[in-house]
N, C-alpha and C positions, 0 to 999 in steps of 0.2 A: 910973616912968620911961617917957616916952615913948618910941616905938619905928617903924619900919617892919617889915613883914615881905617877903621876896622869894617869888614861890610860882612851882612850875612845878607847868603846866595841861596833861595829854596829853587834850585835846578829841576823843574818839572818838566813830564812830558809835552802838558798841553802848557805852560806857559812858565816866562821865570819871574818872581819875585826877590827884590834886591831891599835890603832893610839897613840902613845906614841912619847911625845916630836916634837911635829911639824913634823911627818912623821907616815906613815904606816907602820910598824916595821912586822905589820904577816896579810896573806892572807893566808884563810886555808879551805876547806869545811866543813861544816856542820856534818862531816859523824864521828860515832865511832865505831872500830868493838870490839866486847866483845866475851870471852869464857862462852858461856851457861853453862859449870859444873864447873868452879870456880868462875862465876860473876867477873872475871877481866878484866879492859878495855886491849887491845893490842894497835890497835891500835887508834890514833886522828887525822881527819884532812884528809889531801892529801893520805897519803898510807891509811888509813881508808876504802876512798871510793873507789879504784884500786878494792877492793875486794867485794865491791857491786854486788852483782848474782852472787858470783864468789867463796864461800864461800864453807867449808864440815862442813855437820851437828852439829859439839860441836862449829862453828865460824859464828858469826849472823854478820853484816854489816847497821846498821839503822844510822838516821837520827831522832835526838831526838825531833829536833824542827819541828812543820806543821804546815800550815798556817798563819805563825809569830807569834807562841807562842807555851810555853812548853809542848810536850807532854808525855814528862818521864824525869820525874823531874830529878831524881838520876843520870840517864845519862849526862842531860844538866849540874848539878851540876859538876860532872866530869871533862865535857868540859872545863865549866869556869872556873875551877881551873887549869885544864890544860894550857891554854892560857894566863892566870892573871902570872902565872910560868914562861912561855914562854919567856912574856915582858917585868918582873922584870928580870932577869938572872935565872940564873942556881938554885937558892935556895930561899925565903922570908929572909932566916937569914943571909942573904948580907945586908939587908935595915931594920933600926931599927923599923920602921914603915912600916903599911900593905897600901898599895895605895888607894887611894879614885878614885874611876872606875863610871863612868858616862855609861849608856846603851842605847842604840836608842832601841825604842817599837813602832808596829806600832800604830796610832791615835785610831784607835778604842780597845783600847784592855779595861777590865774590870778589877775590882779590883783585884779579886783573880788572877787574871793571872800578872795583876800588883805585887802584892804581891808575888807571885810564883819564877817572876825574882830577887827581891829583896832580897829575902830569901837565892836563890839560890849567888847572887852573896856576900854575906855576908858570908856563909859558906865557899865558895870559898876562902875567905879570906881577902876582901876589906873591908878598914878602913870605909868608908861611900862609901853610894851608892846612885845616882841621874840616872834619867829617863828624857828622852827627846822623844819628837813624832818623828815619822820618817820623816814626811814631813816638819819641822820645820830646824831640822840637815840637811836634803839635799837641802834643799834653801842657806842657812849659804854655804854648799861646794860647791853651782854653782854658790857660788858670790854675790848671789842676798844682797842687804842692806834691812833686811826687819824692819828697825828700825824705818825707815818713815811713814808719814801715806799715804802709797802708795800700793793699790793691788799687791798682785803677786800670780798666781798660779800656783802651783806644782805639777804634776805627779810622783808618784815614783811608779815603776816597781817592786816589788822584786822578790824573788823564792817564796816567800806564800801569799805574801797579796799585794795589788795594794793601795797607800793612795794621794789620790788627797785632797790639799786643799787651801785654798786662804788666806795668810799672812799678815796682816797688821800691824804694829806700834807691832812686835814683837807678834804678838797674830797669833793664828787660828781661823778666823772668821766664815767658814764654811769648815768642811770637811767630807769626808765618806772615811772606809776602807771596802773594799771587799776580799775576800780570793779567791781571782782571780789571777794569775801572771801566772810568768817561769813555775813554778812546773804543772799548768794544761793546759800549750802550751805543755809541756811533754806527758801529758795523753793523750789531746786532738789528736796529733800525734798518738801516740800509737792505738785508737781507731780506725782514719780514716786507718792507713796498715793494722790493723787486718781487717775492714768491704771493702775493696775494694781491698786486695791482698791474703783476708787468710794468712797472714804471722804477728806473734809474735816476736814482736820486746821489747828489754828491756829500760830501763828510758835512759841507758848512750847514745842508740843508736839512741832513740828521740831525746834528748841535741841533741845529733853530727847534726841531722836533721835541728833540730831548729836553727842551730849556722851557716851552710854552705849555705842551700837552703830554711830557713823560711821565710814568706812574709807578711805582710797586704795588699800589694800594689802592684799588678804584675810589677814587672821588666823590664827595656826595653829588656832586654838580658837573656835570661831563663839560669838556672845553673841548673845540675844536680849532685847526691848523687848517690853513689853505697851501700848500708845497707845488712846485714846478719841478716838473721831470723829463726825463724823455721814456716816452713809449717803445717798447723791447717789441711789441708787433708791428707795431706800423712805423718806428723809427723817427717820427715826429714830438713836436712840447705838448707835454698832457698834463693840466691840473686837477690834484685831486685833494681830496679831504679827509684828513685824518681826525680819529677823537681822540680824545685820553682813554678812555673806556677798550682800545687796542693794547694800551700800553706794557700790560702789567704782560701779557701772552709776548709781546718782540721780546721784549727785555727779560721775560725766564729765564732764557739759560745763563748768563751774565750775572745774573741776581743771584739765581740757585749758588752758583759757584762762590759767588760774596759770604751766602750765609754757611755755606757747609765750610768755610774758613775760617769763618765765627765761633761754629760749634766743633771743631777741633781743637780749636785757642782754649775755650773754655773747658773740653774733656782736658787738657794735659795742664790744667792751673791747677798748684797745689789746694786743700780741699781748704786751708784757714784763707785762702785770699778770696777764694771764690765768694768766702761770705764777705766778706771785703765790695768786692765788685756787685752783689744781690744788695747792699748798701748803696753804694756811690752810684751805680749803674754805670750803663756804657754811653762814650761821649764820642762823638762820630764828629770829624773834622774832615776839612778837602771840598773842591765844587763836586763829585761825584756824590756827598752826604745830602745834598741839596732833591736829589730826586725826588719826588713828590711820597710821600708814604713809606717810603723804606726805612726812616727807622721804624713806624708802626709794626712792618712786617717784621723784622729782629728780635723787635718786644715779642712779637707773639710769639714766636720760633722760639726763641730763646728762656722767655718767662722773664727775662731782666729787663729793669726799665731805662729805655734809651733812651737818649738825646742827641738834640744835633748842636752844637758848640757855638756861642755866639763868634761872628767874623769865621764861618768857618774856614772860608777859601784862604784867608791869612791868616791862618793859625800855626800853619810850619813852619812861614816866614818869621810871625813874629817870637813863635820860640827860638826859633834861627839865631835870631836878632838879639834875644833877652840873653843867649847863651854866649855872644859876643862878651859879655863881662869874666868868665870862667876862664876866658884864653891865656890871663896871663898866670893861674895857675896849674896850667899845663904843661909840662917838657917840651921842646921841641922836638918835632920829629915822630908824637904821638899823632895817629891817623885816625883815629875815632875815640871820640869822648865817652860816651856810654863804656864802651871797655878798656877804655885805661880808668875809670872808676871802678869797675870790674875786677880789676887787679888787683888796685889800690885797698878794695875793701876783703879780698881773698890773703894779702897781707897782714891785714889788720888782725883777723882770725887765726893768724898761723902761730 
């Protein structure tokens, strides 16, 4: 029997999650390696990235997407055809129809870069294609009911871009996205071993950093990391040891800029949600929400009681996924769900 499939796509920087049929069918990284002198991809995905700094000269290892949006089209193009492949089977010509694929983008993103994904995932081969904000999709997977007229505000963490914003009656009342997340907990890492140990560490060995002994919030019980590097004075491998007890000092300015995005969100919420959100508090979704302490540090900053969202890391995908049922009443040709509900209820009022 012939069939279509619907798949929701959370196109992230550090990695893509694919949610077909009431499950997350592929969890894969963000990474494609290609041969420079034929332009052919090798590899997508998890063996992809194994070979991140790990490459000889005719084999590059990138990451097409930065700061949650495309940065080499043709590549990303690739991906999503790859993945759309992935989650249909083995071929499109099992399914007499091409799937209609809904994408999470984050809140702030602009037209052309709207357009960019759109483009991209049509090529790719999806029958239509819908857009949803990221923070809208990860409220929907941490449960939240945001159909009421009741505050909720959401944190999402991701690898490129950080989207806080406060939901009401299915809308985005106030949000901001920063190109602040995982990916510059990485650098920022990266920067403090270089300036305090002389030693050159690479992204995989920041992750490992940021994942064992990363901190907002000193620990009661210090953990420490053994890392390989190379020495900046004598240009040799040099192992050294990191604590968590460093952590909260690398990752300052990263953090800082997380919360003063927080406390902006929240100066410009109107003053009846705000009691809203001092109720339900703030639910922090994404692998970035995972950092050790930071929502502790929110709560204090902020006075409102955070949380971090059960499943947070699949929390976009699975609102991704759950908003798959909404497609068929949509128009075609509408590009973002949040604001054609937007419309529809500006409508209603008139």
């Amino acid at each position: 029997m012939f069939m279509s499939k619907d798949i929701g796509i959370d196109l992230g920087t550090a990695s893509v999650l694919v949610y077909v049929k009431g499950k997350i069918v592929l969890k894969e990284p963000s990474v494609v390696a290609i041969d420079k002198n034929t332009d052919k991809i090798l590899k997508v995905g998890r063996e992809a990235q194994q070979m991140l700094g790990r490459t000889p000269g005719n084999i590059t290892a990138i990451r097409p997407l930065r700061d949650g949006v495309i940065s080499q089209y043709e590549y990303t193009l690739r991906m999503i055809q790859y993945f759309i492949r992935r989650a249909c089977g083995k071929s499109h010509n099992s399914f007499f129809f091409a799937p209609r694929v809904i994408i999470c983008v984050p809140s702030g993103i602009t037209e052309v870069e709207e357009r960019a994904v759109l483009d991209a995932s049509t090529q790719a081969g999806a029958r239509k294609t819908y857009l949803i904000e990221e923070p809208v999709a990860a409220a929907i997977g941490a449960g939240i009911d945001i159909t009421k007229p009741n505050g909720n505000m959401v944190v999402d963490i991701g690898g490129g871009t950080t989207d806080i914003a406060v939901i009401s009656l299915r809308d985005v009342v106030v949000s901001e996205s920063i190109k602040v997340a995982g990916d510059k907990f990485d650098e920022a890492i990266i920067r403090y071993v270089r300036r305090k140990y002389n030693v050159l560490i690479g992204e995989r060995t920041a992750e490992a950093i940021k994942i064992r002994v990363g901190s907002a919030w000193q620990r009661e019980e210090p953990t420490w990391i053994e890392v390989k590097g190379r020495c900046l004075v004598q240009g040799l491998p040099k192992v050294i040891r990191i604590s968590s007890m460093e952590m909260p000092d690398a990752l300052e300015e990263p953090i800082t800029a997380i919360i003063e995005a927080v406390c902006s969100v929240i100066e410009r919420t109107p003053p009846e949600l705000i009691g809203d959100i001092l109720h339900n508090g703030i639910v922090m979704t994404g692998g970035g929400s995972l950092l050790y302490g930071l929502d502790r540090l929110i709560e204090s900053v902020t006075g409102v009681r955070t949380r971090v969202a059960k499943n947070a890391i699949s929390c976009v995908a699975i609102g991704t996924g759950k908003s798959l049922e909404l497609m068929n009443n949509i128009p075609e040709g509408v590009l973002n769900i949040s604001r054609q509900r937007q419309s529809q209820n500006q409508k209603m009022f008139r």
